[in-house]
C-alpha positions as CSV (number, residue, x, y, z in Angstrom):
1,X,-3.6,-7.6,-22.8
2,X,-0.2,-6.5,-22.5
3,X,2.4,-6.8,-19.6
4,X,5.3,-4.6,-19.2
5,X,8.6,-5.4,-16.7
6,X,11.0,-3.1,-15.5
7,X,14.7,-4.0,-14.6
8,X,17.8,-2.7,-14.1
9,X,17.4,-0.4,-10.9
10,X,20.2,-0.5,-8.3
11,X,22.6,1.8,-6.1
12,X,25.1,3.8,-7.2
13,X,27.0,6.9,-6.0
14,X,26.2,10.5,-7.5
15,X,28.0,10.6,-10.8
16,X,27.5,7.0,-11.6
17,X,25.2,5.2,-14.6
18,X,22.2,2.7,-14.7
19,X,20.7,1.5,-17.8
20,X,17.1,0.7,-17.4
21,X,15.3,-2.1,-19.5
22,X,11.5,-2.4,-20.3
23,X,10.1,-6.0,-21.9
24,X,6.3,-6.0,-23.4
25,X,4.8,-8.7,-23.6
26,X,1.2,-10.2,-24.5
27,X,-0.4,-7.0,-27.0
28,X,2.6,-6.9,-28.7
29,X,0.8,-6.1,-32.6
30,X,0.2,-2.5,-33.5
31,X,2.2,0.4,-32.9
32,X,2.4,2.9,-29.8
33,X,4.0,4.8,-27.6
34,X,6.6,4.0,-24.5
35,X,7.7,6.2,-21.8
36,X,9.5,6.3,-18.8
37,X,8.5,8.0,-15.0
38,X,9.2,8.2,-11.6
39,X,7.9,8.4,-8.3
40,X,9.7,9.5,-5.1
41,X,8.8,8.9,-1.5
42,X,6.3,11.5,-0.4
43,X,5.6,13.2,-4.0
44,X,3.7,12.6,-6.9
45,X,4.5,10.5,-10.3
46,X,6.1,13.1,-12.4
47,X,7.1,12.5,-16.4
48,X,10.8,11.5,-17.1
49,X,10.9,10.6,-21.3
50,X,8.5,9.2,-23.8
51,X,9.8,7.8,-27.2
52,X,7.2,7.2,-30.8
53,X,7.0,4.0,-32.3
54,X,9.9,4.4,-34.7
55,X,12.4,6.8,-32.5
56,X,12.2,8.9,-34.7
57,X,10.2,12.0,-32.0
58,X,11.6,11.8,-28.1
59,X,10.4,14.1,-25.2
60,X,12.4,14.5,-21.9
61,X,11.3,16.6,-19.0
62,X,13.6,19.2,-18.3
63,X,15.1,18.2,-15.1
64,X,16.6,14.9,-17.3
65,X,18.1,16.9,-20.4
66,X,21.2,16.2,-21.4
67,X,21.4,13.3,-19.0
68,X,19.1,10.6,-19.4
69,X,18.7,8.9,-23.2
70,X,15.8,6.6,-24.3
71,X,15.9,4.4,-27.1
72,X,13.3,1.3,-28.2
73,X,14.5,-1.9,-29.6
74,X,10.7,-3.0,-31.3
75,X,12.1,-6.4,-32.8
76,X,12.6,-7.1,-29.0
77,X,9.6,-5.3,-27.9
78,X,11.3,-3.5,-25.6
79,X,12.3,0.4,-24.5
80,X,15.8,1.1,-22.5
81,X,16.5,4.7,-20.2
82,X,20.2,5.3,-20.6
83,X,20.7,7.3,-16.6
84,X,24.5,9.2,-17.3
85,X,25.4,11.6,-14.0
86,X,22.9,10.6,-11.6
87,X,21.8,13.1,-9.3
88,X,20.6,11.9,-5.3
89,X,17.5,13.9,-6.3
90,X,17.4,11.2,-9.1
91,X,16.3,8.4,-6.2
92,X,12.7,6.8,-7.2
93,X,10.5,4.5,-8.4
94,X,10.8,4.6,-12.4
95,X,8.4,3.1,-14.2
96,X,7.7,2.1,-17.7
97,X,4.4,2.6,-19.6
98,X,2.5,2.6,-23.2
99,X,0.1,5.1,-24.7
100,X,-1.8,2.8,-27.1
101,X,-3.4,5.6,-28.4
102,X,-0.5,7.1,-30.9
103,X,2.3,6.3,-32.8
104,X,3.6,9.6,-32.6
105,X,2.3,12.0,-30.3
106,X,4.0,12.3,-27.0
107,X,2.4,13.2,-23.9
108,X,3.7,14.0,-19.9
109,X,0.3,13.2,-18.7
110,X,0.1,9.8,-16.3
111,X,-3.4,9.6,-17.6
112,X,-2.8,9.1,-21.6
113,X,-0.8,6.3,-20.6
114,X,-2.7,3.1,-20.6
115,X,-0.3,0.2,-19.2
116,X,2.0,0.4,-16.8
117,X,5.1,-2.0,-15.5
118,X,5.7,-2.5,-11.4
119,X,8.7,-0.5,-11.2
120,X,12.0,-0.6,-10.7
121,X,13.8,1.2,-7.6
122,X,17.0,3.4,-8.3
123,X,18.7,4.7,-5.1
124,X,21.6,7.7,-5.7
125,X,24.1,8.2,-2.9
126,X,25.1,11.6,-1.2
């Protein structure tokens, strides 16, 4: 139905920037929901940013505020995580996903999300 692709991960020293892209493609009619989270060795996914279907409502998890910015290009089908002063405790697997569910309403829960992308490894030094 609908595939989603991660890139953009890397290395970087504490301090430093990554921008992270996420492509759709397949279901790519109707409107939804796009989020962002991350997994670290040893712990549990955890929520990082979700975005509506026009921008227009975002939702960042505490530990990102301030820091992190998402944004969705829809003409591209596609939903970017802007990382500013990355943290080593920052180091994870982040993944994309889509809530087909909503337009609007933005969730933290794993579970309401319905697609998810492979990942994309970002490593922060020291």
């Amino acid at each position: 139905q609908l595939q989603l692709v991660e890139s953009g991960g890397g290395w970087v020293q504490a301090g430093g920037s990554l921008r992270l892209s996420c492509a759709a493609s397949g279901r790519t009619f109707g409107t939804y929901v796009m989020g962002w989270f991350r997994q670290a060795p040893g712990k549990e996914r955890e929520f990082v940013t979700a975005i509506s279907w026009s921008g227009s409502k975002t939702y960042y998890a505490d530990s990102v505020k301030g820091r992190f910015t998402i944004s969705r290009d829809n003409a591209k089908n596609t939903v970017y995580l802007q990382m500013n002063s990355l943290k080593p405790e920052d180091t994870a697997v982040y993944y994309c996903a889509v809530d087909l569910h909503t337009a609007l309403i933005l969730t933290s829960s794993p579970d309401q999300y319905d697609y998810w992308g492979q990942g994309t490894q970002v490593t922060v030094s020291s």
